[in-house]
Backbone of each chain as nested JSON, in Angstrom:
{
  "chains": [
    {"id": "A", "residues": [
      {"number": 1, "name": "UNK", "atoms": {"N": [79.387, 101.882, 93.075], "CA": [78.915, 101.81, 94.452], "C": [79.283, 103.085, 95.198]}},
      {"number": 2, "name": "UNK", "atoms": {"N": [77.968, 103.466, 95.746], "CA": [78.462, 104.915, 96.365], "C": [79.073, 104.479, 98.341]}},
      {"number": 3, "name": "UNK", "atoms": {"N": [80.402, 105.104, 98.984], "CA": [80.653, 104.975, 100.1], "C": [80.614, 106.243, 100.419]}},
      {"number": 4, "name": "UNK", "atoms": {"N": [80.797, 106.199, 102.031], "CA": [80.597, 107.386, 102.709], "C": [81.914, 107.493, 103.612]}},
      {"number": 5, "name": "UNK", "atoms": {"N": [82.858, 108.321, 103.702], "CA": [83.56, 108.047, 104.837], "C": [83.746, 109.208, 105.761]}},
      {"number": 6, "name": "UNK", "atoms": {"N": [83.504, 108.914, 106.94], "CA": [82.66, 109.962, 107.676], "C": [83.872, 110.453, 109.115]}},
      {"number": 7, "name": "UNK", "atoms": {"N": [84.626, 111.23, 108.618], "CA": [85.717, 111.963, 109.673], "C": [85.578, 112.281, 111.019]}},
      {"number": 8, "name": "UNK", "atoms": {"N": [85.906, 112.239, 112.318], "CA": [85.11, 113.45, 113.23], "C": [86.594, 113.483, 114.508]}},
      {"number": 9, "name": "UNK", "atoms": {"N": [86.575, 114.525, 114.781], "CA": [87.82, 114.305, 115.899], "C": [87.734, 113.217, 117.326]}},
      {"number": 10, "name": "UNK", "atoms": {"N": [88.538, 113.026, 117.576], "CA": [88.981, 112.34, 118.648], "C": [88.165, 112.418, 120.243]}},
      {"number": 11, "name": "UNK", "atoms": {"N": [87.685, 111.862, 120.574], "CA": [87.003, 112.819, 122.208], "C": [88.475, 113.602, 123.111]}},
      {"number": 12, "name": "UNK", "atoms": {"N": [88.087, 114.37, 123.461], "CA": [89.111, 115.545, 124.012], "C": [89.845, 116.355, 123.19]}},
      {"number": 13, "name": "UNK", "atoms": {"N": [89.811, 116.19, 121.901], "CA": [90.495, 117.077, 120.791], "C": [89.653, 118.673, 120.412]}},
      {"number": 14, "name": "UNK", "atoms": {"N": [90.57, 119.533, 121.217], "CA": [90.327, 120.613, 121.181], "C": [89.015, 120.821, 119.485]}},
      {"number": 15, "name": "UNK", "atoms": {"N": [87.979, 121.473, 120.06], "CA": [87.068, 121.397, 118.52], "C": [86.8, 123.267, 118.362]}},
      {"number": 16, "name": "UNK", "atoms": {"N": [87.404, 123.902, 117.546], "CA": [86.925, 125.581, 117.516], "C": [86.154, 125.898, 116.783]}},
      {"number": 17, "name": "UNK", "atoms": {"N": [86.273, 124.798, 115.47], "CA": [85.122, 125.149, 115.069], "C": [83.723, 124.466, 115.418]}},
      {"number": 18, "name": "UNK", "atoms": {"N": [83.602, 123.808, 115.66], "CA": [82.152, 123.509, 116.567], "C": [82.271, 124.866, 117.722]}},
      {"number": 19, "name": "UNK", "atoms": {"N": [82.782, 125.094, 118.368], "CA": [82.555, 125.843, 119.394], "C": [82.355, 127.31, 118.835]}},
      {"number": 20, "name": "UNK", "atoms": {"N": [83.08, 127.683, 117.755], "CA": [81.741, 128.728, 116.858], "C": [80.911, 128.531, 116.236]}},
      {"number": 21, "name": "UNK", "atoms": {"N": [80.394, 127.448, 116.178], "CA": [79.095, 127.057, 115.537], "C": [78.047, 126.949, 117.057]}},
      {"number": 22, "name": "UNK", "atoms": {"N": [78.659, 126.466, 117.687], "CA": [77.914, 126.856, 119.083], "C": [77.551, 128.156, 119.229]}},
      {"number": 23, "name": "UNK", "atoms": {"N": [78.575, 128.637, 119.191], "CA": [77.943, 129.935, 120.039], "C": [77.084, 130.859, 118.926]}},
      {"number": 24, "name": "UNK", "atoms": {"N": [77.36, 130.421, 117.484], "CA": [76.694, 131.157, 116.822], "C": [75.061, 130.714, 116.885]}},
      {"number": 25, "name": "UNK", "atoms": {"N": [74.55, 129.144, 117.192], "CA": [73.462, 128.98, 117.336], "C": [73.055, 129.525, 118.199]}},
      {"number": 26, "name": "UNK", "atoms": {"N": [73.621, 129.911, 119.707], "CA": [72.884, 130.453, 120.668], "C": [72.576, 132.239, 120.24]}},
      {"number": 27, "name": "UNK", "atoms": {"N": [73.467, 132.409, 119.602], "CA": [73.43, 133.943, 118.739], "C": [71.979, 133.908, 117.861]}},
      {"number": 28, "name": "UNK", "atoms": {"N": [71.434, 132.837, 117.235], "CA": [69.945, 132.611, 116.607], "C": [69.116, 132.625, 117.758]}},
      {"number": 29, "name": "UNK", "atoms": {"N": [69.211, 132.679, 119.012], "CA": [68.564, 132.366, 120.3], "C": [67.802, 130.96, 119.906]}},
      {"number": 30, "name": "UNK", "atoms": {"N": [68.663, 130.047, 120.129], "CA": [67.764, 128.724, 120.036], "C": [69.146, 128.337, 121.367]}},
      {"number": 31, "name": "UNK", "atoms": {"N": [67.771, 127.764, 122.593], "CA": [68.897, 127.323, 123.608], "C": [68.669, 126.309, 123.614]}},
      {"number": 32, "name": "UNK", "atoms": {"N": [69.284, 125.217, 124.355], "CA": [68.829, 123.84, 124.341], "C": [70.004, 122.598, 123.335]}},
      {"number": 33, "name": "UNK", "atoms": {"N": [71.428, 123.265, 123.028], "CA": [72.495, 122.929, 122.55], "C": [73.349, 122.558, 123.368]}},
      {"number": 34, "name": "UNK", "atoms": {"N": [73.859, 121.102, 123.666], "CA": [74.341, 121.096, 124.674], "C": [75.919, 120.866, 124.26]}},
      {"number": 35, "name": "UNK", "atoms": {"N": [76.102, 120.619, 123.138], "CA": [77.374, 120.16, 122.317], "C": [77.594, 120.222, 120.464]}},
      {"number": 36, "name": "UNK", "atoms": {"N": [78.543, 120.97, 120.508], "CA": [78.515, 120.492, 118.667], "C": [79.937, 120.068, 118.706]}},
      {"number": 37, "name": "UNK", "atoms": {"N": [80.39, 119.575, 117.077], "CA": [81.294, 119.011, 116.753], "C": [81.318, 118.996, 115.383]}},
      {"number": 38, "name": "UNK", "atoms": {"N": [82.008, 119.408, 115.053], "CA": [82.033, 119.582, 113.888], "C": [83.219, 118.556, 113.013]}},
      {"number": 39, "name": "UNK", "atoms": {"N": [82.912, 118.061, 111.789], "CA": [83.612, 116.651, 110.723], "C": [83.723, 116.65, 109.595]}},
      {"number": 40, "name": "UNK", "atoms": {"N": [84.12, 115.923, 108.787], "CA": [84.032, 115.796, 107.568], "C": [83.028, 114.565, 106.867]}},
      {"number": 41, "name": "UNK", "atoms": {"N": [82.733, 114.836, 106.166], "CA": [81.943, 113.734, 105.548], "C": [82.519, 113.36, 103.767]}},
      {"number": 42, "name": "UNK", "atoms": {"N": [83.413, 112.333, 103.207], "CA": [83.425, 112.678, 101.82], "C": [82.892, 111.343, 100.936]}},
      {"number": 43, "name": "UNK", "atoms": {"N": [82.086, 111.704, 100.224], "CA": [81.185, 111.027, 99.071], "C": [82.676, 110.366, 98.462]}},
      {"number": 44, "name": "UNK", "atoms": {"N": [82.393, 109.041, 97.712], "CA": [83.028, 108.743, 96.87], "C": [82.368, 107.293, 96.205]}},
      {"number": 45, "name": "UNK", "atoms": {"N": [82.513, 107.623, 94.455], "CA": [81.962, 106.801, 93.891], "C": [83.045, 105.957, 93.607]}},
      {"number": 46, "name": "UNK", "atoms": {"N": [82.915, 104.507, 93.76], "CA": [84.165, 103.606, 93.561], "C": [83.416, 102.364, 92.634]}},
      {"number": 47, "name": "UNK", "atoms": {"N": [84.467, 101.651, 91.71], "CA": [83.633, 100.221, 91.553], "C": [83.222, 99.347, 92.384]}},
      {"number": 48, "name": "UNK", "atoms": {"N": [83.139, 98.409, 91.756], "CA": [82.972, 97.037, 93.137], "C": [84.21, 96.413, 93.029]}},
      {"number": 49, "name": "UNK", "atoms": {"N": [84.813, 96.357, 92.297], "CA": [86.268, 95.856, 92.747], "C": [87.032, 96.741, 94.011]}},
      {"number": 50, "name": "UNK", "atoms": {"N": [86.64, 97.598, 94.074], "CA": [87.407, 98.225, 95.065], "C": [87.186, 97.744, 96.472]}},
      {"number": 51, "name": "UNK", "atoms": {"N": [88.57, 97.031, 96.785], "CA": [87.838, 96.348, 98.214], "C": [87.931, 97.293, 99.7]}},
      {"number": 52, "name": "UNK", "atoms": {"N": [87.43, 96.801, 100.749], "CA": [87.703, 97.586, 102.029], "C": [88.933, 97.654, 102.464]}},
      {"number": 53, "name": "UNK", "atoms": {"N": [90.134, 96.415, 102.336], "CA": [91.221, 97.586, 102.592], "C": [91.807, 98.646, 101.933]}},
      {"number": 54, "name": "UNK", "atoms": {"N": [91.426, 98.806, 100.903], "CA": [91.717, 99.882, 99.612], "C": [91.037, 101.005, 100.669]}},
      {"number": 55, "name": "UNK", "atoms": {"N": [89.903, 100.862, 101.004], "CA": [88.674, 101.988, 101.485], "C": [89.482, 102.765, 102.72]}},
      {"number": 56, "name": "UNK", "atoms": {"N": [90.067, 101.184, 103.832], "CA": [90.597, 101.775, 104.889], "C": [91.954, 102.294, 104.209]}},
      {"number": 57, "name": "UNK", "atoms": {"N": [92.666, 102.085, 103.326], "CA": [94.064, 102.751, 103.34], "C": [93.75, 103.94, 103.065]}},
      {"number": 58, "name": "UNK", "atoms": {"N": [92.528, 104.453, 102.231], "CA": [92.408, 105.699, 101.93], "C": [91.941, 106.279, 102.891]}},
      {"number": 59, "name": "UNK", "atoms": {"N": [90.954, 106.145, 103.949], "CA": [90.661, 107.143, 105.216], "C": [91.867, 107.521, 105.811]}},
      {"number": 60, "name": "UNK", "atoms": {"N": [92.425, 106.304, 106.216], "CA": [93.738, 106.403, 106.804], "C": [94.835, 107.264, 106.615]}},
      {"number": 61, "name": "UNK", "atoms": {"N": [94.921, 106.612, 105.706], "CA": [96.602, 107.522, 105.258], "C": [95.769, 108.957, 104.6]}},
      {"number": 62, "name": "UNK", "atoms": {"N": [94.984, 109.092, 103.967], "CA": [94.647, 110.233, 103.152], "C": [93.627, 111.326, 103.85]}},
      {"number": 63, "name": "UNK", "atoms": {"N": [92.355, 110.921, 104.356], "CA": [91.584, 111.336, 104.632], "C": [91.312, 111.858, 106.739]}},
      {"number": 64, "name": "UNK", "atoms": {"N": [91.801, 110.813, 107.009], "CA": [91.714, 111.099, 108.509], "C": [93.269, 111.948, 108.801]}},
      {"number": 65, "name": "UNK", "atoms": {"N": [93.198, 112.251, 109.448], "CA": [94.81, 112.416, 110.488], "C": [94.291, 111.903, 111.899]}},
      {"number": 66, "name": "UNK", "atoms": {"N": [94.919, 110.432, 111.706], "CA": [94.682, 109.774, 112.721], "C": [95.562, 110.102, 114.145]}},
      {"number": 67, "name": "UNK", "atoms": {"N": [96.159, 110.814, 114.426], "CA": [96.054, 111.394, 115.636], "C": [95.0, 111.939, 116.442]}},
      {"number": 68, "name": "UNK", "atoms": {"N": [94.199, 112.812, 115.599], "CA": [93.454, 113.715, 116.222], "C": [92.098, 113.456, 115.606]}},
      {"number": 69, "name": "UNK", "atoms": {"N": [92.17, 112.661, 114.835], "CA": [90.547, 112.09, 114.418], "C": [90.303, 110.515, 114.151]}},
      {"number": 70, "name": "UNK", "atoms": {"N": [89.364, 110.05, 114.329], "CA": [88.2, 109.087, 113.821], "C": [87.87, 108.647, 112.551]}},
      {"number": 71, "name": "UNK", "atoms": {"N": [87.559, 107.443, 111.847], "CA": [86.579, 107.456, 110.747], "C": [86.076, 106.311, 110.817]}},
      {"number": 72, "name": "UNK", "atoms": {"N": [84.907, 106.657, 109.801], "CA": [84.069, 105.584, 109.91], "C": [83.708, 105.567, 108.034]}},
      {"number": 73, "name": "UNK", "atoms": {"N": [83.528, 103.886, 107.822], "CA": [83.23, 103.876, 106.196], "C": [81.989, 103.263, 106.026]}},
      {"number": 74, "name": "UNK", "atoms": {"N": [80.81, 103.746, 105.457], "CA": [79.639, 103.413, 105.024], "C": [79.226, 102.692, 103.891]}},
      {"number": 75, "name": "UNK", "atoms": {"N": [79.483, 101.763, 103.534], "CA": [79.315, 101.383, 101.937], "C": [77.773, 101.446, 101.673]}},
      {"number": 76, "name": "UNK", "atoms": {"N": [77.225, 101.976, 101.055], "CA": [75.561, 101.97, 100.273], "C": [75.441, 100.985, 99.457]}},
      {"number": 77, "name": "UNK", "atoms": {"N": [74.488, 100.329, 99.083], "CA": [73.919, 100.075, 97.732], "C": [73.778, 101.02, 96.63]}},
      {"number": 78, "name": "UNK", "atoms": {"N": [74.701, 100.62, 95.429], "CA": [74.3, 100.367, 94.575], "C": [73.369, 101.288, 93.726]}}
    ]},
    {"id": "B", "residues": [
      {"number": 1, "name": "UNK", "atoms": {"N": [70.004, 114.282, 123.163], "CA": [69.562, 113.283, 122.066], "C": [70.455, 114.17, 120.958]}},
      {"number": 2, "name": "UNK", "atoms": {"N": [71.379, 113.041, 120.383], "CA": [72.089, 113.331, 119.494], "C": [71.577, 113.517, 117.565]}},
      {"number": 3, "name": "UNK", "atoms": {"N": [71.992, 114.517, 116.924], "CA": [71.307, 115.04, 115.803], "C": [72.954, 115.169, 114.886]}},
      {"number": 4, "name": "UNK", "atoms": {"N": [72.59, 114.377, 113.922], "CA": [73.578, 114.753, 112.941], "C": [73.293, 115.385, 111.583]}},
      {"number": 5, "name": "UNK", "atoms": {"N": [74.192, 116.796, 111.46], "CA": [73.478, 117.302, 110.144], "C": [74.694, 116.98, 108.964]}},
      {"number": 6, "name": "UNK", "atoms": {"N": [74.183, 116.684, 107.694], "CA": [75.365, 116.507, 107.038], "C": [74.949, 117.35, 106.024]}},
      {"number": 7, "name": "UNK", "atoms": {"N": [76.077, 118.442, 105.343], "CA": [76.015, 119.335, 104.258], "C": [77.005, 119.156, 103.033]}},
      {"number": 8, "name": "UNK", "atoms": {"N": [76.299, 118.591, 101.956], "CA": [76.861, 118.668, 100.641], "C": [76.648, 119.358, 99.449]}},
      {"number": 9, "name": "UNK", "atoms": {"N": [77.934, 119.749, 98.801], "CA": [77.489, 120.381, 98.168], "C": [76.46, 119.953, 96.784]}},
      {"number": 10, "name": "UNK", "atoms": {"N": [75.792, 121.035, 96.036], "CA": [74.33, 120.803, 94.903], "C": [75.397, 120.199, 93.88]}},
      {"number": 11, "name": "UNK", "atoms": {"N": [74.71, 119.125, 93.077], "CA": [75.096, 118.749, 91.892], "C": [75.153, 120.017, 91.44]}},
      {"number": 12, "name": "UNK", "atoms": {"N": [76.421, 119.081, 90.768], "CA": [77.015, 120.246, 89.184], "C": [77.859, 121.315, 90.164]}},
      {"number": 13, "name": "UNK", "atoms": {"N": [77.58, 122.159, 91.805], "CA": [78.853, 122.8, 91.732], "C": [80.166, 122.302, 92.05]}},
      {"number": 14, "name": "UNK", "atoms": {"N": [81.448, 122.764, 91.225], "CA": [82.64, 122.233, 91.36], "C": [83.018, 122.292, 92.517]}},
      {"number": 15, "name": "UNK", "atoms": {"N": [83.649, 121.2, 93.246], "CA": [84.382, 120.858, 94.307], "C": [86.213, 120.735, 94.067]}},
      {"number": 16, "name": "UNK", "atoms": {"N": [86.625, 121.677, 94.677], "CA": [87.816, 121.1, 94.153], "C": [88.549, 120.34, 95.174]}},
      {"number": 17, "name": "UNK", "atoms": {"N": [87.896, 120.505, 96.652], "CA": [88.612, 119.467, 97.497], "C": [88.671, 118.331, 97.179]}},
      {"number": 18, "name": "UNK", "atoms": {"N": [87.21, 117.886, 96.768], "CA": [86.849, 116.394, 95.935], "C": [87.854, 116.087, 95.104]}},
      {"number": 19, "name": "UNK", "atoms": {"N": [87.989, 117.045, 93.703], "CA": [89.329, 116.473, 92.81], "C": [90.45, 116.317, 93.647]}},
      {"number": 20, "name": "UNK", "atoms": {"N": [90.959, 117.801, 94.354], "CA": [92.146, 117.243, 94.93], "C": [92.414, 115.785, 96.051]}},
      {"number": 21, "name": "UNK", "atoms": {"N": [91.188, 115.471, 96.777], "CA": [90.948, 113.952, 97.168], "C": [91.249, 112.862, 95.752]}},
      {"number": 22, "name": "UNK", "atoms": {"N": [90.354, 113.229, 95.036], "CA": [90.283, 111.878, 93.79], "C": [91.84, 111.905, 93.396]}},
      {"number": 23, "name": "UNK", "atoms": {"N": [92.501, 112.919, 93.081], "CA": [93.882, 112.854, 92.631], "C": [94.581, 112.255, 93.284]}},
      {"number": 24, "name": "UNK", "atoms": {"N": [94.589, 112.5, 95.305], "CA": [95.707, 112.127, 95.552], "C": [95.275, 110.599, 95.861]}},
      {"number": 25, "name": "UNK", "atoms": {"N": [93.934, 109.876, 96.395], "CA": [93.467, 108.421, 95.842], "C": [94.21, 108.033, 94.962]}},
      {"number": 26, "name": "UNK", "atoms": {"N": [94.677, 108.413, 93.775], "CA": [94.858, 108.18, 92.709], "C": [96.715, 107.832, 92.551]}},
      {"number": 27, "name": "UNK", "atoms": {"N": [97.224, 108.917, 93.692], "CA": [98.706, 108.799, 93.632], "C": [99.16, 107.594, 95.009]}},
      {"number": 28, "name": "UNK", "atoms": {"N": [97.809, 107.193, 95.445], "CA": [98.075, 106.184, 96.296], "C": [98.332, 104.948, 95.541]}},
      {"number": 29, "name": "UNK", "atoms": {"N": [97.756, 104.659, 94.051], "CA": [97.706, 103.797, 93.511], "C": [96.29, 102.458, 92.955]}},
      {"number": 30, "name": "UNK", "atoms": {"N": [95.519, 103.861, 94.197], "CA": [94.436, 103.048, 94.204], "C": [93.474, 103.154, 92.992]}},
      {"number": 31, "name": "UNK", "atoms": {"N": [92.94, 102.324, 91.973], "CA": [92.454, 102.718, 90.934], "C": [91.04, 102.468, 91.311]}},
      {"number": 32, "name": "UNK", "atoms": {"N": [90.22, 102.78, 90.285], "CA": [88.2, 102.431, 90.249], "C": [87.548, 103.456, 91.598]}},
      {"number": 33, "name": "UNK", "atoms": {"N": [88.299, 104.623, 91.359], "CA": [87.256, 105.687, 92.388], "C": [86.689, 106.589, 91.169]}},
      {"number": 34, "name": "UNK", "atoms": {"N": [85.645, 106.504, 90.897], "CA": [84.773, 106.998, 89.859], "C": [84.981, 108.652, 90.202]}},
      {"number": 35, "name": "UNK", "atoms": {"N": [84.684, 109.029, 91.275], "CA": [84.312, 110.558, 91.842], "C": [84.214, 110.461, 93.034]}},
      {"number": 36, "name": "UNK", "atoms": {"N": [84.571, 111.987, 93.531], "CA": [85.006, 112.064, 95.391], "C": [84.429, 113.426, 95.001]}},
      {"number": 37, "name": "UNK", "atoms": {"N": [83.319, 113.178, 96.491], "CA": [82.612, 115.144, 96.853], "C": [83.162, 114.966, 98.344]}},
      {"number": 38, "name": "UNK", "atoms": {"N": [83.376, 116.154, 98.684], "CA": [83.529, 116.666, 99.893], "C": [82.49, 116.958, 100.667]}},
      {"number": 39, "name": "UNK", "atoms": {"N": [82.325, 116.939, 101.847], "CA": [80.989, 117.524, 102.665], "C": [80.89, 117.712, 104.05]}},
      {"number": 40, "name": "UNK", "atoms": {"N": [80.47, 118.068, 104.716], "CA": [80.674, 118.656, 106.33], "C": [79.831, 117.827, 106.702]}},
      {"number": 41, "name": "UNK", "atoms": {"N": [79.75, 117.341, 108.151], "CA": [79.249, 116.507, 108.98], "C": [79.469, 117.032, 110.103]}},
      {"number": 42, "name": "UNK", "atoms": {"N": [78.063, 117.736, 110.839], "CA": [78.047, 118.556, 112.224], "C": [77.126, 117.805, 113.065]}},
      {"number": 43, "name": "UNK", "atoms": {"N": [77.984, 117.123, 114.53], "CA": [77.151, 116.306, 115.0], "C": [76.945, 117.445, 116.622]}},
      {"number": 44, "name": "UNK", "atoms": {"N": [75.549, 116.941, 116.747], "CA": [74.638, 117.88, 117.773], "C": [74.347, 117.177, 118.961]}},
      {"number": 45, "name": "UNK", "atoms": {"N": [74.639, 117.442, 120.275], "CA": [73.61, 117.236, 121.799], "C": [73.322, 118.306, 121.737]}},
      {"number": 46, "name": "UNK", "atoms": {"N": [71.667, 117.942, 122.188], "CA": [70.656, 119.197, 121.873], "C": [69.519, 117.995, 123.223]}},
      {"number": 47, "name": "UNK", "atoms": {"N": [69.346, 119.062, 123.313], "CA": [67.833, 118.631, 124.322], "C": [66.564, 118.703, 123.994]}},
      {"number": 48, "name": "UNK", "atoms": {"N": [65.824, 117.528, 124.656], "CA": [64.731, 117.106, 123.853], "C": [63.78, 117.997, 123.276]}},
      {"number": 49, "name": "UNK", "atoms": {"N": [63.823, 119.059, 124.111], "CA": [63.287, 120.611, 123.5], "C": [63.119, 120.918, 122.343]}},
      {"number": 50, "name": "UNK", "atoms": {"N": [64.208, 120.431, 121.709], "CA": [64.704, 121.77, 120.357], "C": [63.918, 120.774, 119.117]}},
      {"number": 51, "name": "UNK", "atoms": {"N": [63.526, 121.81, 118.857], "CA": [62.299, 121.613, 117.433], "C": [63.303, 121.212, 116.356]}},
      {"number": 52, "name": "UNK", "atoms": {"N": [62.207, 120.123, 115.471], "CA": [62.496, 119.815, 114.13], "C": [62.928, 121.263, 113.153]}},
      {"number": 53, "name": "UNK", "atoms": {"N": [62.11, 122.308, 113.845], "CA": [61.814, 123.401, 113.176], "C": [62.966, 124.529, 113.417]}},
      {"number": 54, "name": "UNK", "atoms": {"N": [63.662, 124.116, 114.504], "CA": [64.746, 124.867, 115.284], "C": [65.947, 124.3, 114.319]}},
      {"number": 55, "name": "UNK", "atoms": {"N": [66.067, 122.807, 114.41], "CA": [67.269, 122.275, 113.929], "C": [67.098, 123.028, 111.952]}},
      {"number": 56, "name": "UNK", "atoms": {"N": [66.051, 122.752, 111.6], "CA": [66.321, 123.52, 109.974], "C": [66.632, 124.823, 110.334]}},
      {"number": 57, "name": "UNK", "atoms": {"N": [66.318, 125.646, 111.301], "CA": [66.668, 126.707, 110.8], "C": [68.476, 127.162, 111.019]}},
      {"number": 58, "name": "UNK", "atoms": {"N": [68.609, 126.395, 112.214], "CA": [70.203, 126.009, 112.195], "C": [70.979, 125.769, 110.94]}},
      {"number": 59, "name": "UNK", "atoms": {"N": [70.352, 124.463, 110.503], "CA": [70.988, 124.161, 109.151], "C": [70.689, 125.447, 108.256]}},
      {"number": 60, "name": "UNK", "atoms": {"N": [69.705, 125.664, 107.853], "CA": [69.427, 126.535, 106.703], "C": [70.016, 127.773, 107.029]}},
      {"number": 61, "name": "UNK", "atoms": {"N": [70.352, 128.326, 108.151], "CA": [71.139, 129.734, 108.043], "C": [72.115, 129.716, 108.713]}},
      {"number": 62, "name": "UNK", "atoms": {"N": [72.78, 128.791, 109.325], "CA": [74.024, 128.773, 109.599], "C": [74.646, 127.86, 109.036]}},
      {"number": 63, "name": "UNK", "atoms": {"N": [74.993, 126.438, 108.97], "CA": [75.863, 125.241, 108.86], "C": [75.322, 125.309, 106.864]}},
      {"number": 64, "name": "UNK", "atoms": {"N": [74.852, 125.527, 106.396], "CA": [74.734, 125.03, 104.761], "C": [74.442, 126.493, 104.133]}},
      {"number": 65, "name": "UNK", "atoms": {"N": [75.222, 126.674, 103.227], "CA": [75.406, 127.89, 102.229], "C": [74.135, 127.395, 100.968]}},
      {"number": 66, "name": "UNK", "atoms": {"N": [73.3, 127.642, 101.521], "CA": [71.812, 127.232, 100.642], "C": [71.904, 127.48, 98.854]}},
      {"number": 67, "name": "UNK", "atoms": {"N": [72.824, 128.295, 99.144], "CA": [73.306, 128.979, 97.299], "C": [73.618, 127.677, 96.479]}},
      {"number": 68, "name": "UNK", "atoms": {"N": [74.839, 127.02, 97.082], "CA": [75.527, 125.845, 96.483], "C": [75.655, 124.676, 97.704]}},
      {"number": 69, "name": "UNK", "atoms": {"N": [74.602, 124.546, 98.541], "CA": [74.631, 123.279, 99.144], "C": [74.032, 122.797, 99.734]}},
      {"number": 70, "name": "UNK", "atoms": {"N": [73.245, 121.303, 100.048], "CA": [72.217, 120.891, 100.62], "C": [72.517, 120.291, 102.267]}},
      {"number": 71, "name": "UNK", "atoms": {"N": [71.314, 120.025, 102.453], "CA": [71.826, 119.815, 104.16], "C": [70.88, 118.191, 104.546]}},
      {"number": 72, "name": "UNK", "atoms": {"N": [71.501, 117.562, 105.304], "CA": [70.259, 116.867, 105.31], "C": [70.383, 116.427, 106.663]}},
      {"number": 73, "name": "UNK", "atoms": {"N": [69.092, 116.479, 107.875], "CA": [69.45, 116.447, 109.089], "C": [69.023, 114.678, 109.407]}},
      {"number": 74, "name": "UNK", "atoms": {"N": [69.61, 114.181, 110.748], "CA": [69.295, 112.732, 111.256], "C": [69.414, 112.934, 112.36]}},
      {"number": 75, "name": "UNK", "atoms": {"N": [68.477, 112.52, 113.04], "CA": [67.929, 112.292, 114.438], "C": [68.477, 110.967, 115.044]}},
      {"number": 76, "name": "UNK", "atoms": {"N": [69.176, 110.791, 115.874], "CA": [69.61, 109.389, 116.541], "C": [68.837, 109.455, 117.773]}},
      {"number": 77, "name": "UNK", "atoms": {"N": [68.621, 108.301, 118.233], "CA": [67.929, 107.788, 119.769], "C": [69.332, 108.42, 120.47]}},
      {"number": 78, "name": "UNK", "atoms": {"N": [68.31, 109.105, 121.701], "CA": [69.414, 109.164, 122.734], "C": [70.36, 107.987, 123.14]}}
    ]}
  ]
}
């Protein structure tokens, strides 16, 4: 079973790299950007035994730094 | 209107954030994670303006290293 677990900082958590990805889009002259943010996204193929608190201990403790970020877990089909 | 681009890397190139994820999964105790990829997740406010055609070219020459990685964009309702 493929999951998704999808990182992103905190609202008010200083973001630099989005904010050079900002300014580098306006550097392509495309205006009309009113915000970026930049995250992690990481693929992982697991069995089906693997249950969701297994899923959350791993964002958690491993994958997020829950101070300053968010996650979210996507399970797919199959 | 919010736009999320997510960039992973092409089958077959090596990730080693991924292993070093799958490993330390692994020293958590947690068993049945088949494979872990790594991948960026850049989320966008952009105004209703900005072209389908604007956002690829964002992705394609800034946010995804086209050599070794794919991009794939999503449009959310405001």
């Amino acid at each position: 079973m493929k999951v998704r677990v999808f990182v992103s900082l905190k609202n008010g958590v200083l973001d630099p790299q989005g904010r050079a990805i900002h300014h580098a889009i306006e550097g392509l002259g495309i205006d009309g950007v009113k915000d970026v943010r930049a995250g992690k996204m990481i693929e992982l193929d697991v069995e089906d035994s693997v249950t969701d608190s297994q899923l959350e201990e791993m964002a958690s403790k491993l994958l997020a730094n829950m101070v300053i970020e968010n996650y979210r877990i996507e399970r797919l089909a199959a």
